[in-house]
N, C-alpha and C positions, 0 to 999 in steps of 0.2 A: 241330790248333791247341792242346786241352788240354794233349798230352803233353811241344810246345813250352813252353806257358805252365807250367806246373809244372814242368819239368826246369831253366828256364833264373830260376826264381824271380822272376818280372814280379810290376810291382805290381797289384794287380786287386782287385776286388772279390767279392762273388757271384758264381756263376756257375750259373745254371738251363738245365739240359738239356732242352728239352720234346719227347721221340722221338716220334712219331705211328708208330703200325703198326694193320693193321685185325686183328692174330691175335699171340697172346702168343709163338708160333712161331715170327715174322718179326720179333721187337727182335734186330737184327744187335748184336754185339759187347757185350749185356747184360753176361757175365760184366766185361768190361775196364771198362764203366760203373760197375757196380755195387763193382769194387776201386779205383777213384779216389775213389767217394764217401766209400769207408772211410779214406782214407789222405788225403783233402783236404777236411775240414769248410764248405767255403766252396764246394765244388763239388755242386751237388743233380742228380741224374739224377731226372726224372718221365716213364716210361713211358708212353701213354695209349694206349687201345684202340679201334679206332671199330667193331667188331663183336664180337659176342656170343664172350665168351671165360668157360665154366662156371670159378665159382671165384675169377676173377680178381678181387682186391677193390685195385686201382691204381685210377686215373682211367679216365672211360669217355668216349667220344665224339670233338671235334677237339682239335686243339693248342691256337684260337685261343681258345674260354674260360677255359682255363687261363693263360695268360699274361696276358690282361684281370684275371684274378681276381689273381695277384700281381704287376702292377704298376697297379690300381687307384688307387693312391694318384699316379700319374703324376710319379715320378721320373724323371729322366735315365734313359737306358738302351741300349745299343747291346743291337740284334738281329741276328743273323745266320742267314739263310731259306733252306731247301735244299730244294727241290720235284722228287723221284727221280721217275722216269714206271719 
């Protein structure tokens, strides 16, 4: 959906990526994240960790206080939820 929504220049706003992984090991596709974020200012990729990763100074814990935490101010906001088993 990103690479649509940038390649075909949509209008949009923000866009907050909040990846849940429990190991810095298993952020699938960090590099391609991490080169959108550079080339699209409006695109934020936030990693979070839900276990003990030495070093890692990203977010620690689930997805869901991090999203509370920026949309506290309870703007409009479409969310889009993908639960991998």
């Amino acid at each position: 959906m990103l690479l649509d929504l940038f390649a075909t220049n949509k209008a949009h706003g923000r866009i907050h990526l909040i990846f849940g992984n429990r190991y810095e090991k298993d952020i699938l596709y960090r590099n391609e994240f991490e080169e959108l974020r550079k080339s699209h200012p409006e695109f934020n990729f936030i990693p979070v960790l839900s276990r003990e990763n030495p070093g890692w100074t990203g977010k620690k814990g689930y997805v869901h206080p991090v999203y509370e935490e920026l949309y506290q101010d309870k703007k409009p906001a479409y969310f889009y939820v993908w639960i991998g088993r």
